[in-house]
MDTraj code that builds the backbone (N, CA, C; nanometers):
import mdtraj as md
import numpy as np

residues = "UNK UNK UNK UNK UNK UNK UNK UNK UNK UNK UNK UNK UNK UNK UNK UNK UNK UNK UNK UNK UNK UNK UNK UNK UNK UNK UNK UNK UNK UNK UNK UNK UNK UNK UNK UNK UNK UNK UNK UNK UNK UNK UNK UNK UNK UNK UNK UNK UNK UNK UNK UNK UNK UNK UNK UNK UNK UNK UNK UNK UNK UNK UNK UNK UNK UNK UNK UNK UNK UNK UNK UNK UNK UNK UNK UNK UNK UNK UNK UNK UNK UNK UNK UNK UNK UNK".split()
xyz = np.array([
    [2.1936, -0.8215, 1.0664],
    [2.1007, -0.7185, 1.0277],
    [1.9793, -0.7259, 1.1193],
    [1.9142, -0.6225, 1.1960],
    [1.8396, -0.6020, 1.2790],
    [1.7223, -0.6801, 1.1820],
    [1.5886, -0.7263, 1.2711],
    [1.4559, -0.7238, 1.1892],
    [1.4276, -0.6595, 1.2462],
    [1.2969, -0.6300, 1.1872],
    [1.1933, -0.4723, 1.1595],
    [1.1049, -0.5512, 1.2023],
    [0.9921, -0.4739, 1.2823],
    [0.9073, -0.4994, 1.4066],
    [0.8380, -0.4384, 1.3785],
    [0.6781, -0.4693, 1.4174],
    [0.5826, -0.3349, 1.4601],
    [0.5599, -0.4246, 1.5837],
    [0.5570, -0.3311, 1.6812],
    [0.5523, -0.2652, 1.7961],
    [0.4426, -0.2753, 1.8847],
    [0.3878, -0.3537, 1.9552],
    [0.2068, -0.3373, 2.0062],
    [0.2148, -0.3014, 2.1718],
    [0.1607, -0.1746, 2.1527],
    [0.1356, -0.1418, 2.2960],
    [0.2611, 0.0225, 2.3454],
    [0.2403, 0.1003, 2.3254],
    [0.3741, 0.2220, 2.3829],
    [0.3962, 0.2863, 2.4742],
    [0.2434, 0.2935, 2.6124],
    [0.2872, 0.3049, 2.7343],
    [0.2904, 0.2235, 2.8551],
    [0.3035, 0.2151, 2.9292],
    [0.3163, 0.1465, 3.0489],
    [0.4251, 0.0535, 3.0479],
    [0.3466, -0.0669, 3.0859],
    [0.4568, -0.1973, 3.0268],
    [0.5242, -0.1948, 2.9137],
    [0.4296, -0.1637, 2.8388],
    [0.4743, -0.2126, 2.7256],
    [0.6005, -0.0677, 2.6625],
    [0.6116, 0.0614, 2.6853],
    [0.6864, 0.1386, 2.6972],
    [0.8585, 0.0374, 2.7244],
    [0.8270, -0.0049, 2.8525],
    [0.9576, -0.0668, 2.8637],
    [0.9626, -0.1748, 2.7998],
    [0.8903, -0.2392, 2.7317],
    [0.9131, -0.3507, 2.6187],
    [0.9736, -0.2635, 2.5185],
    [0.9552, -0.1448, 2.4878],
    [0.9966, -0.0638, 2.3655],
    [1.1084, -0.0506, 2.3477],
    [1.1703, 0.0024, 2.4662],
    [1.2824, 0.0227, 2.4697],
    [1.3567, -0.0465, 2.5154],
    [1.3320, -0.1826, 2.5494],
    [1.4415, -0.3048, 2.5479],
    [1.4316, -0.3479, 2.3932],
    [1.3405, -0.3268, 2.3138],
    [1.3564, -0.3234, 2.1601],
    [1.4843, -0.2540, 2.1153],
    [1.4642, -0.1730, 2.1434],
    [1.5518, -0.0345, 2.1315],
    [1.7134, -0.0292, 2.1490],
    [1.7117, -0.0888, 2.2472],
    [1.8427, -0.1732, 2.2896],
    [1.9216, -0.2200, 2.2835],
    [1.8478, -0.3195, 2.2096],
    [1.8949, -0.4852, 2.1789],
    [1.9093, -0.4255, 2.0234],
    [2.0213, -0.5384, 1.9543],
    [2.0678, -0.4958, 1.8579],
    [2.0314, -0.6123, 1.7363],
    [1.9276, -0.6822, 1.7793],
    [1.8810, -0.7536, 1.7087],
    [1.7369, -0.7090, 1.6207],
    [1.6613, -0.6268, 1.6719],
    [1.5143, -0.5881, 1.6713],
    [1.5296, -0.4575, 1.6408],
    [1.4532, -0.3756, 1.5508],
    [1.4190, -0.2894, 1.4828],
    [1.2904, -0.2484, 1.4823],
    [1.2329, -0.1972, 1.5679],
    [1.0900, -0.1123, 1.5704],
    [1.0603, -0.0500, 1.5111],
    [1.0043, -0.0387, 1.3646],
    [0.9943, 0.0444, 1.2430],
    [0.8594, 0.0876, 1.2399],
    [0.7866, 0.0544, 1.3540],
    [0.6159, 0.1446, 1.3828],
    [0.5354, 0.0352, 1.5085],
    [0.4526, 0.1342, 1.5572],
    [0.4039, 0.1079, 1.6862],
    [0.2537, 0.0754, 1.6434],
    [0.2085, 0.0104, 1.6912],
    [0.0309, 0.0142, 1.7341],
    [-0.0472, 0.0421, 1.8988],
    [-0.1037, 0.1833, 1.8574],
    [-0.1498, 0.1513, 2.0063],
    [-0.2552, 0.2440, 1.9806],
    [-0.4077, 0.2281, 2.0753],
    [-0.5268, 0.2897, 2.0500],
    [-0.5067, 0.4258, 2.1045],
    [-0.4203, 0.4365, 2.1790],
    [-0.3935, 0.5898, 2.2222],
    [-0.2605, 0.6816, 2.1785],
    [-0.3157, 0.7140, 2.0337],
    [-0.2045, 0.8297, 1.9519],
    [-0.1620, 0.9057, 2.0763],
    [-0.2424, 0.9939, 2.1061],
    [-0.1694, 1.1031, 2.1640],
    [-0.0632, 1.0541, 2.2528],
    [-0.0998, 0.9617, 2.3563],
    [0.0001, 0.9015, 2.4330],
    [0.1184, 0.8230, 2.4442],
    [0.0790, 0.7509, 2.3074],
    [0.2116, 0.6492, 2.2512],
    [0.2959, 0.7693, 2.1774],
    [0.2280, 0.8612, 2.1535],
    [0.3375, 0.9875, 2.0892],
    [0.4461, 1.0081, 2.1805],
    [0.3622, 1.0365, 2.2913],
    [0.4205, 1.1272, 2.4306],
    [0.5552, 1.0009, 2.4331],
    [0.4920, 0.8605, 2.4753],
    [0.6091, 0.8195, 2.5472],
    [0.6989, 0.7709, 2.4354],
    [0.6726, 0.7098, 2.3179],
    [0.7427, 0.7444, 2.2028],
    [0.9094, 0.8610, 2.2135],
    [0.8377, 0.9342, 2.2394],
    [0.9340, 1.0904, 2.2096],
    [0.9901, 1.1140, 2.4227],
    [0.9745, 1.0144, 2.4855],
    [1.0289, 0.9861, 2.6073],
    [1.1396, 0.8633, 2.5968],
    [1.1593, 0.8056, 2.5001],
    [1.2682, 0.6738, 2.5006],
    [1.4315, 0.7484, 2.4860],
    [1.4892, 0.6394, 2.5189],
    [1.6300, 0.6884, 2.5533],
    [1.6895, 0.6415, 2.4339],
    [1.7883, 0.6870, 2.4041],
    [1.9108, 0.5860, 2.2808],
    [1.8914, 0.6250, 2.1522],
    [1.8860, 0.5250, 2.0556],
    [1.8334, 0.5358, 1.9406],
    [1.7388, 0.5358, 1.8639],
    [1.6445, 0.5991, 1.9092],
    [1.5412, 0.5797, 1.8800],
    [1.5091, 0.6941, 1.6566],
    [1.4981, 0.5791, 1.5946],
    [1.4624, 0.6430, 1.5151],
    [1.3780, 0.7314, 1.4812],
    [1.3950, 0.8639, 1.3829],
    [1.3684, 0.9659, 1.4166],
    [1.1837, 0.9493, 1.3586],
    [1.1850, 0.8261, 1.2213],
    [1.0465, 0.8200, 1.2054],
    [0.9598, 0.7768, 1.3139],
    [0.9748, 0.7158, 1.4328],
    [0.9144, 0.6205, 1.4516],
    [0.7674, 0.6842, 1.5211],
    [0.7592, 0.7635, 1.5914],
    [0.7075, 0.9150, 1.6189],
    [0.5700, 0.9188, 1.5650],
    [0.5959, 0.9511, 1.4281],
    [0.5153, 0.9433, 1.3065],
    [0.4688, 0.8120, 1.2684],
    [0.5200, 0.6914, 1.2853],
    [0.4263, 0.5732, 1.2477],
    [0.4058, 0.4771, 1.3532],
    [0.2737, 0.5729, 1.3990],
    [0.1928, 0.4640, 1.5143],
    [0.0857, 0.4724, 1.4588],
    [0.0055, 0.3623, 1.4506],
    [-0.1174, 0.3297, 1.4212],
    [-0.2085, 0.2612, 1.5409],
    [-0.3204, 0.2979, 1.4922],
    [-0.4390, 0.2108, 1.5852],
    [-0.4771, 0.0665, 1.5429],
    [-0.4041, 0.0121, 1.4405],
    [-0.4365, -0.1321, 1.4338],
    [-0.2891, -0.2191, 1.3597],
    [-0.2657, -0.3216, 1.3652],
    [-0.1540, -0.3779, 1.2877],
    [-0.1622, -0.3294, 1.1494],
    [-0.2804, -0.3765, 1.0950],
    [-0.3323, -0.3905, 0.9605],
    [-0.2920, -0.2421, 0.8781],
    [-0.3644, -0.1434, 0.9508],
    [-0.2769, -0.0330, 0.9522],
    [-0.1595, -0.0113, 0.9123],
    [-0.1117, -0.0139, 1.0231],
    [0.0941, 0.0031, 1.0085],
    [0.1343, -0.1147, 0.9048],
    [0.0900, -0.2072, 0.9007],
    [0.1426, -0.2999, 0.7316],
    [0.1373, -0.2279, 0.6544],
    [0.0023, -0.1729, 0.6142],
    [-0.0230, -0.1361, 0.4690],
    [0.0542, 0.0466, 0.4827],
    [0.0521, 0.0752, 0.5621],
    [0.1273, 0.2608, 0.5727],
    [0.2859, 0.2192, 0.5646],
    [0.4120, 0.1088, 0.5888],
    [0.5351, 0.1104, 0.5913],
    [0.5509, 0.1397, 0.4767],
    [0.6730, 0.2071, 0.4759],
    [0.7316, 0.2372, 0.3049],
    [0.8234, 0.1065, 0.2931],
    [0.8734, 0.1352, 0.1633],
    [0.9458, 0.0149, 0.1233],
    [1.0911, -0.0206, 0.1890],
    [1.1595, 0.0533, 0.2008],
    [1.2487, 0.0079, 0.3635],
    [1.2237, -0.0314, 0.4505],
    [1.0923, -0.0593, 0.4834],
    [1.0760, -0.0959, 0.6174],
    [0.9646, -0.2293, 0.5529],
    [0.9410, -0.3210, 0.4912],
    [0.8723, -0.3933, 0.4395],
    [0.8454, -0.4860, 0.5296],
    [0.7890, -0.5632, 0.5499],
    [0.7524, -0.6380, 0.7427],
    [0.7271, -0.7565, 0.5808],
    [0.8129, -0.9005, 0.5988],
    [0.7557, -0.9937, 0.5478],
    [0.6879, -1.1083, 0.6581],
    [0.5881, -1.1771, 0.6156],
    [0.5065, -1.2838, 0.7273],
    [0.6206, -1.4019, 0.7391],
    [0.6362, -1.4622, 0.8218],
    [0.7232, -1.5698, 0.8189],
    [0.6324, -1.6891, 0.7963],
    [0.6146, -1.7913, 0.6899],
    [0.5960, -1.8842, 0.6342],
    [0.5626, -1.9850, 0.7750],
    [0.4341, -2.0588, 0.8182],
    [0.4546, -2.1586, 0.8786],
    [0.5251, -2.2634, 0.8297],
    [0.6099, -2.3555, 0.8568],
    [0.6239, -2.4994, 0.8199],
    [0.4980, -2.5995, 0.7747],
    [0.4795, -2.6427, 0.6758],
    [0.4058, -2.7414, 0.6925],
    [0.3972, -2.8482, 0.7891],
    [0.2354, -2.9281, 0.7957],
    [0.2764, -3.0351, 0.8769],
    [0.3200, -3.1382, 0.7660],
    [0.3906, -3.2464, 0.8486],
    [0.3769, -3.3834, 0.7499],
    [0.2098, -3.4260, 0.7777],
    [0.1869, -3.4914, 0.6545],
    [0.0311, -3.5521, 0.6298],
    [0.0375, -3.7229, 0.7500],
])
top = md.Topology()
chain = top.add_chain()
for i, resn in enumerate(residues, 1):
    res = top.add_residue(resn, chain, resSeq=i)
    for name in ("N", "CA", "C"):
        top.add_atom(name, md.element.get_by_symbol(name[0]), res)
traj = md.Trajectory(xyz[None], top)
């Protein structure tokens, strides 16, 4: 089962980080963060493959953001550090 990702960064470099997300059949990009909506739209709606049809629609300008806006299919849990031993 893929995990669900948010996404930091949607043009330039990081565009092609997206879509080696995209790709790979391990990773699930279920929303983006990037300070420039209009543009992470643009290249957003420029990716090749499968790109899910929400994803478009959930870019945000901060992580904190896109946590609290995912619906419940797409639930992002924190992964637990390990404790240290004392």
């Amino acid at each position: 089962m893929p995990i669900p990702t948010i996404h930091v960064g949607c043009t330039h470099f990081a565009h092609g980080r997206l879509q080696a997300q995209l790709n790979s059949k391990g990773l699930n990009p279920v929303a983006c963060v990037d300070i420039n909506l209009t543009a992470a739209r643009e290249a957003v709606t420029s990716l090749e493959g499968d790109v899910p049809d929400y994803l478009a629609d959930h870019i945000y300008t901060t992580i904190t953001e896109a946590k609290k806006n995912m619906t419940r299919r797409h639930v992002l849990s924190t992964p637990q550090r390990p404790s240290m031993p004392n």
